[in-house]
C-alpha positions as CSV (number, residue, x, y, z in Angstrom):
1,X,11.4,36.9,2.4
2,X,12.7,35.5,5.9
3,X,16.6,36.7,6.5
4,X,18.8,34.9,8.4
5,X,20.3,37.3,10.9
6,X,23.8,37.1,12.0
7,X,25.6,40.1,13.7
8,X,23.1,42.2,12.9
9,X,23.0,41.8,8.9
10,X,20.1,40.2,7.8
11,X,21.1,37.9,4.5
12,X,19.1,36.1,2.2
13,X,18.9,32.6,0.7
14,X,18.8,31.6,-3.0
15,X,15.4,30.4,-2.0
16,X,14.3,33.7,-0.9
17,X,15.5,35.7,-4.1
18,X,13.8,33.2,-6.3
19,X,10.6,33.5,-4.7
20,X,11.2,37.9,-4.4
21,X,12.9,38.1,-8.3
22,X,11.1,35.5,-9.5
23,X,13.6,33.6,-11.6
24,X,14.6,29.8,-11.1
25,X,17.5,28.6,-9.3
26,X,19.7,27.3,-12.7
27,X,19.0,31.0,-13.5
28,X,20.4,32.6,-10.2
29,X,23.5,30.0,-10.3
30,X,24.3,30.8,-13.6
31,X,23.9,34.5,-13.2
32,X,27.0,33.7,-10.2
33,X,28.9,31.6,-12.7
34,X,28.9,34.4,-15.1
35,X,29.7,37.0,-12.5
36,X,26.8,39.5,-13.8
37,X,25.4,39.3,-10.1
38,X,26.8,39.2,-6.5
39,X,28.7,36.2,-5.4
40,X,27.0,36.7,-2.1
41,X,28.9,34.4,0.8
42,X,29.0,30.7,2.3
43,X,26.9,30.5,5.6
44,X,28.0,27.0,7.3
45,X,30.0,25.3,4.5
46,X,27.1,25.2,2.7
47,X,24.6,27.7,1.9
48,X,25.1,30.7,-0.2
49,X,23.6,33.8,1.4
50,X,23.7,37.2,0.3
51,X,23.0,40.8,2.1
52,X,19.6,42.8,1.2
53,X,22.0,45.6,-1.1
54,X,23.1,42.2,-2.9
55,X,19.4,40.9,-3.5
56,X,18.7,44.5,-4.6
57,X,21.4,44.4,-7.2
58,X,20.1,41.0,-8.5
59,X,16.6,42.3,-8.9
60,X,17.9,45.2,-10.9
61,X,19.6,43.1,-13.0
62,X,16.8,40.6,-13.3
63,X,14.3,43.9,-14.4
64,X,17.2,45.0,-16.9
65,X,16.0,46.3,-20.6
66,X,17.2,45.9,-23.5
67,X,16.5,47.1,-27.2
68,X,14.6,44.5,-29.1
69,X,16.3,45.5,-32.3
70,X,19.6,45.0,-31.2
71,X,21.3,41.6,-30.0
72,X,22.8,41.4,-26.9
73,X,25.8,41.6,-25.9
74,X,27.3,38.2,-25.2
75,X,30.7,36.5,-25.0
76,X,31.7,32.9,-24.7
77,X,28.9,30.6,-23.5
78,X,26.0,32.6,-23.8
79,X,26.7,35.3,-21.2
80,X,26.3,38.8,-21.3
81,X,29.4,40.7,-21.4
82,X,28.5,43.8,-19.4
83,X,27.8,43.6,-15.6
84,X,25.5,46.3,-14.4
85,X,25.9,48.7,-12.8
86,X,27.5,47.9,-8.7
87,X,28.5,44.3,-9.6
88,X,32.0,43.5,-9.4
């Protein structure tokens, strides 16, 4: 992954996580829409960065487990109800 630096705190693109988590895009965005990941912050009116703690965060949640005989949890539109664990 290649941060962007700025004061000192390196952040990361949607590009970058994709490539280090390995999920798609539509995945990552609508991870953000249903608020069980980071919203991370707009660099330049236009890209959404996020810090190395937040990418962190999103790869735990990407690795999460579940119990194959149980359904999971999910609300309105498909989401899963419970955010893990450091995600507000």
């Amino acid at each position: 992954m290649m941060p962007i630096e700025i004061e000192g705190v390196e952040y990361f693109t949607a590009t970058d996580i994709q490539r280090d988590v390995g999920v798609v895009r539509q995945t990552l965005w609508r991870w953000r829409r249903a608020r069980v990941i980071p919203q991370g912050l707009r660099y330049r009116n236009k890209a959404i960065v996020f810090t190395r703690a937040e990418v962190d965060i999103i790869r735990e949640y990407s690795n999460r487990l579940e119990p194959a005989d149980s359904p999971p949890l999910r609300r309105q539109g498909g989401a899963p109800t419970a955010a893990p664990k450091g995600v507000a």
